[in-house]
C-alpha positions as CSV (number, residue, x, y, z in Angstrom):
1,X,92.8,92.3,106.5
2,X,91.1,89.8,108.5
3,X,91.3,86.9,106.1
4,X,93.4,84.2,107.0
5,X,95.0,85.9,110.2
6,X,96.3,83.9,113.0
7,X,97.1,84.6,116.7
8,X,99.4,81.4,117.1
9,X,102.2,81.2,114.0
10,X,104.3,78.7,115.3
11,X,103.7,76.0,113.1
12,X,102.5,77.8,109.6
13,X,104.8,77.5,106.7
14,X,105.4,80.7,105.3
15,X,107.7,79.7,102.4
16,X,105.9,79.9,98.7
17,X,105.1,77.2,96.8
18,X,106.1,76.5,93.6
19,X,104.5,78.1,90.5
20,X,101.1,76.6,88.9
21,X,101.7,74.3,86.0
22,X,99.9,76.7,83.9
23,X,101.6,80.2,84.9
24,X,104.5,79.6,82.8
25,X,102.2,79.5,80.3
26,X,100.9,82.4,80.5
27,X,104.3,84.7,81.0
28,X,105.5,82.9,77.8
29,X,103.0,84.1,75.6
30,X,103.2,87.3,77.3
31,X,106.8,87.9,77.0
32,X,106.7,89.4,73.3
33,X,104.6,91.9,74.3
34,X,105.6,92.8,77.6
35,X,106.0,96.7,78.1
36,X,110.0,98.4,78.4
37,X,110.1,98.5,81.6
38,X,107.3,96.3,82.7
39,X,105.6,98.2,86.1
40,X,105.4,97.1,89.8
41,X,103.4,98.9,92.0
42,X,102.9,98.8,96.3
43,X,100.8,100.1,98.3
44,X,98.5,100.2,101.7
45,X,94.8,99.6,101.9
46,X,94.4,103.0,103.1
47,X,95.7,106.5,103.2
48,X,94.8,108.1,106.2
49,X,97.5,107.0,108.7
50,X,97.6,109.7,111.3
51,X,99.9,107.4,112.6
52,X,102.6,108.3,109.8
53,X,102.1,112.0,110.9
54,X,105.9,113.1,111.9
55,X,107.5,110.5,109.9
56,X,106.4,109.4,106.7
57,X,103.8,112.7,106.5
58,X,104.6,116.0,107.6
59,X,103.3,117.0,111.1
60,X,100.1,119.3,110.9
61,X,98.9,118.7,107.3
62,X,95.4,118.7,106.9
63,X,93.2,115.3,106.7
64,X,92.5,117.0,102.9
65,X,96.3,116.5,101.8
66,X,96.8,113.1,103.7
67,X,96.6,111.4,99.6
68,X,98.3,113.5,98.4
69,X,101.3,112.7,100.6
70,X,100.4,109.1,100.8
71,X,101.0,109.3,96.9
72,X,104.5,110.5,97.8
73,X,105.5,107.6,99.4
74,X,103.4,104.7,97.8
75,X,102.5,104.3,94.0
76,X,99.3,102.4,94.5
77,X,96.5,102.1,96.7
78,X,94.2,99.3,97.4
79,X,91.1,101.3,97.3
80,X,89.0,99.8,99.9
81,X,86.5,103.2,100.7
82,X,84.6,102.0,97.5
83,X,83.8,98.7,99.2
84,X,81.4,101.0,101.3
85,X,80.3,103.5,99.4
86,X,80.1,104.3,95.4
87,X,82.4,107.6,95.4
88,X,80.6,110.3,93.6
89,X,82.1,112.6,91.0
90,X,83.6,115.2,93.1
91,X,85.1,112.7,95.4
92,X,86.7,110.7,92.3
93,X,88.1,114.1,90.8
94,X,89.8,115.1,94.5
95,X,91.9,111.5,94.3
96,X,92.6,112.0,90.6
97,X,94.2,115.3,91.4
98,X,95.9,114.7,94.4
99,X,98.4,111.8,93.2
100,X,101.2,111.9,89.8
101,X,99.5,109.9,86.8
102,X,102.5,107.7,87.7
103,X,99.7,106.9,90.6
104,X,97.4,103.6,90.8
105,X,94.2,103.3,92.6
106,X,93.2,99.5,92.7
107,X,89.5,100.2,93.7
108,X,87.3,97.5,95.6
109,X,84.2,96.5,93.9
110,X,81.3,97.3,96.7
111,X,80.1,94.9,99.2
112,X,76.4,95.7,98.1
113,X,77.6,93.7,94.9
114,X,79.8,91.2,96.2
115,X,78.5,90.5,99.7
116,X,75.1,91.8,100.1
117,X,73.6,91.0,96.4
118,X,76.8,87.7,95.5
119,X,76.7,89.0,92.2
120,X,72.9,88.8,91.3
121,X,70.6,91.3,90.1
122,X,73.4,93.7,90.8
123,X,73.8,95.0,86.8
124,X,72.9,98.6,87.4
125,X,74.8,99.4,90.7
126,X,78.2,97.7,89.0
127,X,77.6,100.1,86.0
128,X,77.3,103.2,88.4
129,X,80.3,102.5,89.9
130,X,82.6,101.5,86.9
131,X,81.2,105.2,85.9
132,X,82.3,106.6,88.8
133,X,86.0,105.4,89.1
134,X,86.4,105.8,85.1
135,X,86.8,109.6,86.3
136,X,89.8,108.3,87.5
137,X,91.4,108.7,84.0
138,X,94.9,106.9,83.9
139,X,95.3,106.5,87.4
140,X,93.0,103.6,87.4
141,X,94.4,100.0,87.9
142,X,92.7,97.4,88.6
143,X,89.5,97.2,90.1
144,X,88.8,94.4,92.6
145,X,85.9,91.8,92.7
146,X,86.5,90.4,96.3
147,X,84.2,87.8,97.3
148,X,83.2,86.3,100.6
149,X,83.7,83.1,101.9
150,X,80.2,82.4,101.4
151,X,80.4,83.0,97.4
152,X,81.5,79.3,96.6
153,X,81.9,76.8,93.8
154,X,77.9,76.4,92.9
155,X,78.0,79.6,92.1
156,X,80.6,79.2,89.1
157,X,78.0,80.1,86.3
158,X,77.0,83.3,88.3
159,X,80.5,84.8,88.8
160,X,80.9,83.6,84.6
161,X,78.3,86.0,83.6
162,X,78.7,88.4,86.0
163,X,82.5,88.9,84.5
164,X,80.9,88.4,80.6
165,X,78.9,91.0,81.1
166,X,81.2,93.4,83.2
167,X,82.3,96.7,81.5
168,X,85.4,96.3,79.5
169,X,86.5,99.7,80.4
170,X,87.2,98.5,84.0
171,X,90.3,96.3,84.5
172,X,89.3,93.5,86.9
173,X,91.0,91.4,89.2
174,X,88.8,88.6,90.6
175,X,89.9,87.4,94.7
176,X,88.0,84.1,95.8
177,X,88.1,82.9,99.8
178,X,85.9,79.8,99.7
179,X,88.4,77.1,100.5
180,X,86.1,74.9,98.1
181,X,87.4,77.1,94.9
182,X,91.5,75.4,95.6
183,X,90.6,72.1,97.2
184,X,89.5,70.2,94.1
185,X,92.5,70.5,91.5
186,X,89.6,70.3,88.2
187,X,87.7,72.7,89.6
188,X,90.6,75.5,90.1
189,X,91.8,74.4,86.7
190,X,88.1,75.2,85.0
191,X,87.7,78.7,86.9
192,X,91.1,79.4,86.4
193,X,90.9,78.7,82.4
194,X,87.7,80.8,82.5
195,X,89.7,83.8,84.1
196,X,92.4,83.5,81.9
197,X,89.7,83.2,78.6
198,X,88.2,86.6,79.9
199,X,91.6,87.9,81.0
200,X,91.3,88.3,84.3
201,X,93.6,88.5,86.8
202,X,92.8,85.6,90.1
203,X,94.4,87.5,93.1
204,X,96.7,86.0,95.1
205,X,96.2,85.9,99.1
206,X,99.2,85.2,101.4
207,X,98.1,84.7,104.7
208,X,98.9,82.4,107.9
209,X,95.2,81.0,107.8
210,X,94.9,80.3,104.7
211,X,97.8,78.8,102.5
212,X,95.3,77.3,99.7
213,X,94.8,80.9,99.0
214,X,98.3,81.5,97.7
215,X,97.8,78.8,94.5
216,X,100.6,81.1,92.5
217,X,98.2,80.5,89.2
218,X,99.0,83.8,87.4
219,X,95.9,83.5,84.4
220,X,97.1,87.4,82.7
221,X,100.4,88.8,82.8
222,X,99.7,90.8,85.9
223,X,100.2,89.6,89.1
224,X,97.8,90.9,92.1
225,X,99.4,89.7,95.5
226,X,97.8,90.9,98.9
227,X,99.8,89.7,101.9
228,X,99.1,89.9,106.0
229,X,102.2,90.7,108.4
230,X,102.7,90.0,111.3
231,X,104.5,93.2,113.1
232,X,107.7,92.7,111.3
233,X,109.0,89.5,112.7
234,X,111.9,87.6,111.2
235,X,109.2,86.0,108.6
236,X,107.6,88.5,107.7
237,X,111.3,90.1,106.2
238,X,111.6,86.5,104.5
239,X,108.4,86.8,102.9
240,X,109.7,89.8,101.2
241,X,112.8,88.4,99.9
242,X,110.9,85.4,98.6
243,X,108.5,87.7,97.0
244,X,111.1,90.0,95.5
245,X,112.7,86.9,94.4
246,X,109.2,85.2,92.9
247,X,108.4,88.3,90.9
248,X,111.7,89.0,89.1
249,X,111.6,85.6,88.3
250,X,107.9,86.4,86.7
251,X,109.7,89.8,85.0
252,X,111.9,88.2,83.9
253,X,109.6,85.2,82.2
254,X,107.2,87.9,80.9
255,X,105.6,89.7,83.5
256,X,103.7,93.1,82.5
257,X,102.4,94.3,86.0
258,X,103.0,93.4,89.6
259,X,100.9,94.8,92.5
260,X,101.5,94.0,95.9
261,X,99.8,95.2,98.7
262,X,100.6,95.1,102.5
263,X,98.6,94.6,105.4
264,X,99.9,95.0,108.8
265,X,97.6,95.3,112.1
266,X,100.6,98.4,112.9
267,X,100.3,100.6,110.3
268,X,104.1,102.0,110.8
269,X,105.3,98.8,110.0
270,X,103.7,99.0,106.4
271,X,107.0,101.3,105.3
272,X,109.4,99.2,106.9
273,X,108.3,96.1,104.9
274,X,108.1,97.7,101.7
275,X,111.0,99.2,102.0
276,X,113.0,96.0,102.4
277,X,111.0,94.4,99.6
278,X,111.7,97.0,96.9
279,X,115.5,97.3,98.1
280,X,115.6,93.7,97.8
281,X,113.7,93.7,93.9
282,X,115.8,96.6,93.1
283,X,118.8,94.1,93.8
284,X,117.7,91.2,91.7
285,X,116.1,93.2,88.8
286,X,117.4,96.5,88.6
287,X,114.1,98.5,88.9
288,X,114.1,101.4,90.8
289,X,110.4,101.8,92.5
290,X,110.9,104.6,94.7
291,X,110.6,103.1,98.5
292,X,108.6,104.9,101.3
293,X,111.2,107.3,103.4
294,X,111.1,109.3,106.5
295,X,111.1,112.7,105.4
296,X,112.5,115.7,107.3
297,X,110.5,117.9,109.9
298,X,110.7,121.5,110.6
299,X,112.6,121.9,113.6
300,X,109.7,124.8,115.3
301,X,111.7,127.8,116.7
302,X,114.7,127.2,114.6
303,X,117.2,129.7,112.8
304,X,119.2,126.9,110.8
């Protein structure tokens, strides 16, 4: 992703800040209830990577079975095709059947909605698409509400009864970019409190650009994180450790879900950095999320 991406990172601070006040809070009440073993999923923002071909996908598989391998590797996808385009039913049924029900798709709400429309007069095509990913059965996750840079703090009451009167069948995670939304500490603590109330999740953004983004409020139990690398430099490795070590702390506090999803301008280096960050929460927790591996090619011609 674009967001918060910087060509010059010698002087951003890439170590997280400390936890909201309030997200103790919220892991403490969730604790009782939190599932045996709570879930963490990882994943790309897409599955096409012809770039994996050889490596992480088998050389000469069709563009048809490109999810179905992707699903082999990953256990979650941020969905961003339905930011373009509402899928229809075929299309829906094709991802359902390609991936494990062990599988997450974390589908984007549509830019017509978000971007085009900021949330008004937009009742109808939001109901047509929560339709259309329900086919997804229980390989849905969370669906995404991202919203521009434009969509800011005057429009509080819009994005309120936009979410009151979203359909409770479709779990939402809500991302906000105007810098406005983290700059004034009463207004992040009223949105926030409103999320929380309506039990929605406010996704957290780590980027270089942007540090106000990564406010570390959890307001549910699950924890949405979307992070930009930088071509696997020495921080970007850091970042995972620090992440690995931020969400078994939340696991351990009362954490249901985690889902963390990587961005990288390289798209082999998405593997790599997964890799190290689930080796790295397998060491401090004990959960075993199967990382992303090279997988063996056919050696043409050969007799053993």
């Amino acid at each position: 992703m674009d967001f918060g991406r910087l060509s010059d990172l010698r002087y951003v601070d890439f170590r997280l800040p400390a936890d909201h006040p309030e997200t103790a809070a919220v892991l403490a009440r969730a604790l009782p209830a939190q599932p045996a073993p709570p879930a963490v999923y990882v994943g790309c923002p897409i599955w096409t990577n012809k770039a994996w071909l050889g490596s992480y996908f088998p050389q000469g598989i069709k563009d048809a079975d490109y999810l179905h391998h992707y699903a082999r590797q990953f256990n979650s996808i941020e969905l961003n095709t339905t930011h373009y385009r509402i899928p229809d039913a075929p299309t829906v049924r094709k991802w359902r059947e390609a991936v494990p029900e062990s599988f997450r798709f974390c589908p984007k709400i549509p830019q017509v909605i978000s971007h085009d429309r900021a949330l008004y007069n937009a009742d109808d095509l939001t109901t047509s698409f929560c339709r259309a990913i329900e086919g997804l059965g229980p390989t849905l996750g969370h669906a995404f509400l991202q919203l521009p840079p434009t969509f800011g703090p005057e429009h509080l009451r819009r994005l309120e009864r936009y979410l009151l009167d979203f359909p409770a069948f479709v779990p939402l995670a809500v991302e906000l970019r105007h810098p406005g939304w983290f700059s004034d500490a009463g207004l992040l603590a009223t949105v926030t409190a409103m999320l929380e109330a309506l039990n929605k999740p406010l996704v957290i953004s780590d980027v270089a650009g942007r540090r106000d983004a990564l406010h570390q409020r959890l307001t549910t139990p699950m924890a949405f994180v979307r992070l930009n690398g930088h071509g696997l430099i020495d921080s970007d490795f850091r970042r995972a450790d620090d992440w690995a070590a931020r969400i078994a702390g939340w696991l351990e506090a009362g954490l249901h879900t985690a889902y963390v999803f990587i961005h990288q301008r390289d798209i082999l280096h998405s593997p790599l950095w997964a890799e190290h960050f689930l080796r790295r929460l397998h060491e401090l927790t004990g959960m075993a999320v199967q990382p992303p591996r090279v997988i063996p090619q056919p050696v043409q011609g050969s007799l053993f």
